[in-house]
C-alpha positions, 0 to 999 in steps of 0.5 A: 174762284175770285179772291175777295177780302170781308167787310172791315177786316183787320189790316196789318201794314208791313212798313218796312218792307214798302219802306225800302220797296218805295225807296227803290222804286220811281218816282224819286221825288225830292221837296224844293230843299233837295230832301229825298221823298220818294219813299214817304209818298210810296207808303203814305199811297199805299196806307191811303189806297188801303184806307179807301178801298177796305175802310177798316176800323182796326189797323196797324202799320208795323216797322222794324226797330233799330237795333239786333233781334233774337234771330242775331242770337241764334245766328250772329251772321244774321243779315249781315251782308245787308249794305248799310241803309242809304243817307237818302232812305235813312232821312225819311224814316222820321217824317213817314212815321210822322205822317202815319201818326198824324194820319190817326193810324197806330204804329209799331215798332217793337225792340227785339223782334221784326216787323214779321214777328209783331204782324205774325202775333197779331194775325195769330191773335186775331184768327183766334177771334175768328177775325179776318186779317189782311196783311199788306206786304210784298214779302214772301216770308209772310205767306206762311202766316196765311190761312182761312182767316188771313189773306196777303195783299200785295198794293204794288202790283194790287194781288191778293194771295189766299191759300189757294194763291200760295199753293199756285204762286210757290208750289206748297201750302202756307204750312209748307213755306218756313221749309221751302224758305229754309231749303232755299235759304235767303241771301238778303237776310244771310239764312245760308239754307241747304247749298245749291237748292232753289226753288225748283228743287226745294217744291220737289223735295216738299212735294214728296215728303211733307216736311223737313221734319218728315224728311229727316224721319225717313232720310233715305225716301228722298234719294227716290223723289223724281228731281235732278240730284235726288239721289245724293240729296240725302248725303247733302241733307245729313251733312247740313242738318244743323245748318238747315234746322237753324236755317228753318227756325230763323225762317220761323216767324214768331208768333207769341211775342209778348204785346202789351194790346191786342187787334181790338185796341189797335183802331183807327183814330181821327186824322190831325189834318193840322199837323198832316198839312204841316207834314205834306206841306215840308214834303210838297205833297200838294194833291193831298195837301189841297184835299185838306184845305178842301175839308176847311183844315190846316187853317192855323199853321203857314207852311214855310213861313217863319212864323205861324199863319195865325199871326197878323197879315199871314191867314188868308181871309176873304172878308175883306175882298170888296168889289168896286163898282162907281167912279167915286169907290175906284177913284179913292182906291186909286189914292190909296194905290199911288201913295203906296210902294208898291201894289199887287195889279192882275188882270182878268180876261175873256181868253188866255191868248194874249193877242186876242183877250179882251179886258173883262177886269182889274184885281188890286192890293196894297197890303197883306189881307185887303183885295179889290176887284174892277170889273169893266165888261161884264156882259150883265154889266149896264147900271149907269153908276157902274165905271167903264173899261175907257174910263178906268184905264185913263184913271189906271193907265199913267199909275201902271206907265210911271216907274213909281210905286212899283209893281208886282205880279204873278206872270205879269208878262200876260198882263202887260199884253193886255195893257197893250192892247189898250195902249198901255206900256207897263213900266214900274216892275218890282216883282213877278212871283212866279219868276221869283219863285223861279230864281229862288229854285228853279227845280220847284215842281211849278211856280203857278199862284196855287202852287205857291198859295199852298206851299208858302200860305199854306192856302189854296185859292179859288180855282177857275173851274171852281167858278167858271166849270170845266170842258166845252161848257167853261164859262170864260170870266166875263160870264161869271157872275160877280158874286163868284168873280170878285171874292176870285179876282180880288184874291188873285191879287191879295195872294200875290201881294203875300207872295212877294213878301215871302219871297222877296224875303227869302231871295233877299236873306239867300244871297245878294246874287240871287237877288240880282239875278231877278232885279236885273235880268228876269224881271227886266226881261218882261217887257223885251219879251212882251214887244217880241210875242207882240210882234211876232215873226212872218211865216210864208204859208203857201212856202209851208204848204208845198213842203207838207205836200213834199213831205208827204209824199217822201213818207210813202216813199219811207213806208214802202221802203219800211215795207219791202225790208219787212216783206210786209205792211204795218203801221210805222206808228205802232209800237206793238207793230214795230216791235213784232217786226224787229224783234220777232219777225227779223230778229234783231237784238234786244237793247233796251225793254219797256217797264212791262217788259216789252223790246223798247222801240225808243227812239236812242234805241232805234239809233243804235240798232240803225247802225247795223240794220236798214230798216230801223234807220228808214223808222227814224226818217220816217218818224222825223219827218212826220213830226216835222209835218205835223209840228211845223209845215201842217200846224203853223200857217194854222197859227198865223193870227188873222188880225197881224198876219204874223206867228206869235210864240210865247217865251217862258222864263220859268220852266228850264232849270238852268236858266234858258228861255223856252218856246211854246206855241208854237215852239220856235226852238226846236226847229231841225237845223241838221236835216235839209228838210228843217232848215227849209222850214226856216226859209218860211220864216221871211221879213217885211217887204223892204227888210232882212232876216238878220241872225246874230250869234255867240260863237262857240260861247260854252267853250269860252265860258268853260275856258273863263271858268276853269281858267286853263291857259292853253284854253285862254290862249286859243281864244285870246289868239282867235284859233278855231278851238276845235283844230287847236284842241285837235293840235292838242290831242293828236300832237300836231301842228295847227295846219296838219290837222285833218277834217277827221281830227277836228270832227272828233276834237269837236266832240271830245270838247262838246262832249265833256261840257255835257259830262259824257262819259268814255263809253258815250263819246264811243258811242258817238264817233262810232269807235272802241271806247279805249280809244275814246278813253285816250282821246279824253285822256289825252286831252285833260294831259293837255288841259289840265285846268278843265279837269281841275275845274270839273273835279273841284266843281263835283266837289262843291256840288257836293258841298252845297248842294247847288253850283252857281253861273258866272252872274250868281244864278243857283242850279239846285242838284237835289240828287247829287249825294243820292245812293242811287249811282246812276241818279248821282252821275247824272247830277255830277254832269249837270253840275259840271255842265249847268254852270256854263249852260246856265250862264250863257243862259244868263248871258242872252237875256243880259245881251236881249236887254241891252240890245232892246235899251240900245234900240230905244236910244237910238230911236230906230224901232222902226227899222230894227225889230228883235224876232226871236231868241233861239239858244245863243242866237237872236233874229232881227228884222232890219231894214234893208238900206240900213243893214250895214250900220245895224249889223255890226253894231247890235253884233258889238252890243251883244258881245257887252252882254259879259266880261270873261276871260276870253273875247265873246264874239257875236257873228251875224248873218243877214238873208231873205230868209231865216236859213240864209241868215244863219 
């Protein structure tokens, strides 16, 4: 029979229990401060998940008081091996009862008793109305309160329990679970219980005889029950009756606390959505807090502002939003633009690939409050009073080309490439709010306009799907009507104006460093990497095209090889399928299980297997290879653009925490280089007739950082000697002279140095050199024995990180560790190594774009655009187009240019290779 709960019932919410459930499970969210919120967002889920699907009028969500209750009186030993609550959960008790207030909902926190004993009374209370409960819990101890007018609901894994349910889950009645608690005791709350009973034998006992109170009436009946031990059972239960009845009474939930209301005063009240904004605002909870602002709320409060939205030039009003449309409107708009400092530009286009969007118009700002919008090429657009795309832009184009007045943007790398199209070099920038956004914290969730409108305006914009619908039928901005596109457009650039203030502001008062970081090196960026996608790199499809043929036809080769080790066919692709295989069919041992608990067929779990078996070793080719094709040698002929013959990547500033750029469509980044197969993909990458693939980069550049920073003399002097680091760090830890050291000592001198740049442990570099972790433990020993500045600099930079809450590059970048005191262990060490890690990784991070900047002005100063062309930028490396006649005077030279990118320590050395092709040059 179906389980199902009455209309409006009355629903009593365990906060404790889903306090400390939430707490422990993922996700472990943290707000842009690094204050834990994972807990908050579990309950605040679970109270709108209730709300939404029962709709009850009376409810109550009940948390445990601080403080000792009445079961310590009866037993001082009472939960006493309970650990002390984490700093991490401690800090979000406040804000969550805060949160529940808000949202209008009555919560109780009653001093001398548990939040059980408050939700016992009131269900007792309301039974005896007749009136059906439901309790929200995932607490065992609650099953005893169940009965024909009260129900438990379990929201984590969404199960109802009734009568019937309990009796099925636990194997007694609800009126039997106080005894079946008490015989198995509980070893979180301290209730010793009868020694050595579980519930095996506790369902037995109570199966037989009805009650401990019956048991004890008739002691001797239970020595002929049929469980393992019943006959010494009663000796045992004579000798801890008084442990066992105290056991039973602190089992007991009490149902007759004194209250001061009743369930019918326990209704729901209206939400204040004023103070709940607020709240998801200092939380980050943007899905709910967009719900809000949807419903018209939250108008009068400016999340992270200092002051309140209600101020002047801070609540974003539309009204003011015009749209212009003759010569003599934008001509005076125009005026107003050049005598400002600066002014928010935006603009809107009939694609979002840059190569082949097309104008459609201009948004402008020139103060908080005030936006207007310049369509241009509208397709309804033909009254003859109605300025042109040519003739707006000769107005615009030597404004947005002059170095004065400044200006700002949300990713204004975009809008620089659709100037370009027009001929139009974008020059003057002040500000991009995303990247500014990126440097004030680069673990911030997302640094899109919404986003921050929400979170720093406390206002969430027009969306495009909003205007332009969604899916196959999404208008693209030049259908849009103007009616509709104006008040979007003009607040795309009001809104971005705001931002800049804020954030400039925040950046500015956080540390010069920071500001720096922006002023000259992210927002300098923006045009090299505009002239990189411009350009694009030349790929040889028809070289591609062979090798996805090849490739293919070694994946039938892996599949039947996969096939004769199975003793049958499967598909490789299929994780069920793979499963069964290995783990039931041969056996193989279980490393890892999914969160549903299945055998994991993950990829480092694949790894290990493969060392001893041979067909997880023929998976991972088989997987590696198929990825290749479909990523690589199938997708990028795909992507050559018709128009420049030429792949153009996109280079995004604002997603890797520390700091490096990364590749998107298509990913040039990722492109194997250990296996013969990728790096034949990279001789598809070919220069223009008459020119070279020339690949210059940094060698072995963490390292040198790492010696700059930890300032270890045996490290500086390797470097200042020009020693291979590796068979001087071998030397080191095996106690040779530099020319005994074998290819095997350096190999694995190679991965201690690497290894503990990435903060690995013992046990991983055992891992890796396939060998007893105690040797891996002498090795790392062995090694801070011989460098002990690098251990000083790792425990000091664990310390500071602590401290602060973020570690810093060389060049002032900040690397927030938002988990770095969190209780959680594993999550802590994790934020120890990329403490110890991010400082070096971000500043070679730092040190690229320095080296892209310098070498794009260089290129400019000696006027050799034509025969020097910057490709890409991968990891530590940069590839150039050069022209063939000219190799030997611009290969040294970019080399000595990069190796200006920064001052250590230590020599920073650029290595250059040139060839016909990608591979040959690296």
């Amino acid at each position: 029979m179906t389980k199902s709960v009455p209309e409006n019932p009355f629903i009593l919410v365990d906060g404790s229990s889903y306090l400390f459930r939430a707490f422990h499970a993922p996700p472990h969210l943290t707000n842009s401060k690094g204050e834990p919120t994972g807990a908050i967002y579990g309950v605040v889920n679970m109270l709108r998940s209730l709300l939404k699907r029962y709709k009850p009028e009376n409810m109550a969500v009940v948390f445990d008081a601080k403080g000792k209750t009445f079961r310590s009186d009866i037993y001082s030993d009472y939960k006493a091996n309970r650990p002390p609550m984490p700093d991490d959960l401690r800090t979000q008790i406040e804000p969550l009862h805060e949160i529940v207030k808000a949202m209008g909902l009555p919560l109780l926190c009653i001093d001398g008793v548990e939040a059980d004993d408050v939700i016992g009374t009131l269900a007792s209370q309301a039974s005896q109305e007749g009136r059906f409960t439901l309790i929200s819990t995932g607490d065992k101890d609650m099953a005893q309160l169940v009965n024909e007018h009260v129900m438990l609901i379990n929201t984590m894994t969404d199960t109802l329990l009734d009568e019937e349910g309990v009796k099925e889950k636990f194997g007694v009645s609800p009126e039997q679970i106080i005894d079946y608690l008490a015989l198995m005791g509980d070893s979180s709350d301290n209730i010793p219980g009868l020694p050595k009973v579980g519930n095996k034998t506790a369902q037995a006992l109570l199966q037989g005889i009805p009650s401990i109170e019956a048991i004890y009436e008739d002691i001797n009946a239970v020595a002929s029950l049929e469980f393992r031990g019943a006959k010494t059972m009663p000796k045992k239960l004579e000798e801890y009756r008084e442990q066992l009845l105290m056991s039973q009474e602190l089992a007991t939930i009490k149902c007759d606390v004194e209250l001061d209301f009743n369930p019918q005063q326990l209704s729901i009240s209206s939400a204040d959505n004023d103070q709940l904004a607020e709240l998801y605002g200092r939380c980050e909870f943007r899905r709910w807090l967009e719900e809000l602002l949807e419903k018209g709320a939250a108008t009068d409060q400016a999340l992270g502002l200092e002051e309140p939205a209600d101020e002047p030039g801070t609540a974003v009003v539309r009204d003011a939003y015009r749209v212009l449309f003759t010569e003599n409107e934008v001509g005076e708009y125009l005026q107003k633009v050049k005598s400002a400092e600066y002014f928010a530009f935006d603009t809107e286009t009939t694609s979002l690939n840059y190569i082949d969007a097309e104008l459609v118009g201009v948004s402008l700002s020139t103060e908080p409050g005030e936006g207007v919008y310049i369509p241009v090429a509208h397709d309804y657009m033909d009254a003859p009073e109605q300025v042109s795309r040519d003739w707006l832009l000769e107005q615009l184009g030597p404004l947005l080309e002059s170095e004065k007045p400044g200006k700002v943007g949300q990713n204004l790398k975009y809008d620089a490439h659709i100037l370009r199209r027009y001929g139009i070099r974008l020059a003057g920038i002040k500000n991009d709010t995303m990247l500014a956004s990126y440097v004030f914290n680069s673990v911030g969730s997302r640094h899109d306009m919404d986003t921050l409108s929400l979170q720093y305006l406390n206002h969430k914009p027009i969306k495009f799907q909003d205007i332009a619908g969604k899916g196959a039928k999404q208008l693209t901005f030049n259908q849009i009507a103007l009616e509709e596109a104006g008040p979007y457009a003009a607040e795309d650039a009001d809104v971005t104006l705001r931002l800049h203030e804020i954030l400039w502001e925040k950046i500015k008062t956080t540390s010069d460093e920071l500001l720096t970081v922006l002023t000259e090196i992210e927002v300098p960026l923006i045009p090299v990497l505009t002239d990189m996608e411009q350009y694009g790199v030349r790929v040889d499809a028809d070289m591609l095209a062979k090798q996805s043929h090849e490739i293919a036809d070694l994946l039938v080769q892996y599949e039947r090889e996969a096939f004769d080790i199975a003793g049958e066919e499967f598909n490789l692709g299929s994780p069920k399928q793979l499963q069964q295989i290995l783990f039931e069919k041969l056996e193989l041992p279980v490393i890892k299980k999914t969160p549903k608990g299945a055998p994991s067929t993950a990829e480092d779990v694949l790894h290990e297997l493969a060392h001893d078996y041979p067909l997880p070793d023929v998976i991972l080719k088989h997987r590696s290879l198929s990825k290749l094709k479909s990523t690589y040698t199938d997708k990028l002929p795909r992507m050559i653009n018709p128009t420049t013959g030429r792949v153009h990547t996109s280079y995004q500033q604002a997603v890797a925490a520390t700091g490096r750029l990364s590749s998107t469509e298509p990913n040039l980044q990722n492109i194997p280089i250990r296996t013969a197969e990728g790096r034949r993909v990279r001789q598809a990458f070919v220069p223009e007739p008459g020119y070279k693939i020339v690949a210059i980069d940094y060698s072995q550049i963490e390292l040198r950082i790492m010696a700059h920073l930890s300032q270890d003399k045996a490290l500086l002097t390797a470097f200042a000697e020009g020693k291979d680091i590796h068979r001087a760090t071998a030397a080191e830890v095996f106690g040779c002279a530099l020319d005994e050291v074998s290819n095997e000592q350096r190999r694995r001198a190679k991965a201690v140095n690497f290894g503990l740049i990435y903060g690995m442990s013992a046990f991983g570099l055992a891992r890796q050199l396939d060998i007893p972790r105690h040797e891996a433990q002498h090795y790392m020993d062995k090694y801070f024995e011989r460098f002990p500045g690098v251990l000083n600099y790792m425990e000091d930079t664990r310390e500071k990180a602590k401290k602060q809450g973020y570690v810093k590059t060389l060049f002032g970048r900040r690397l927030p560790l938002p988990e770095i005191k969190a209780s959680n262990g594993a999550r802590r060490k994790g934020a120890e190594r990329a403490a110890i890690n991010a400082p070096m990784q971000g500043t070679a991070a730092d040190i690229i774009k320095r080296a892209m900047i310098l070498v794009d002005g260089w290129i400019e100063e000696q006027q050799c655009q034509q025969d020097v062309r910057m490709l890409m930028q991968v990891h530590d490396e940069l590839v150039f187009e050069i022209k063939e006649s000219k190799l030997n005077d611009y290969m040294p030279a970019l080399a000595k240019v990069m190796e200006k990118a920064a001052s250590l320590d230590v020599p920073l050395v650029a290595e250059a290779g040139k060839g016909d092709n990608w591979d040959q040059a690296h």
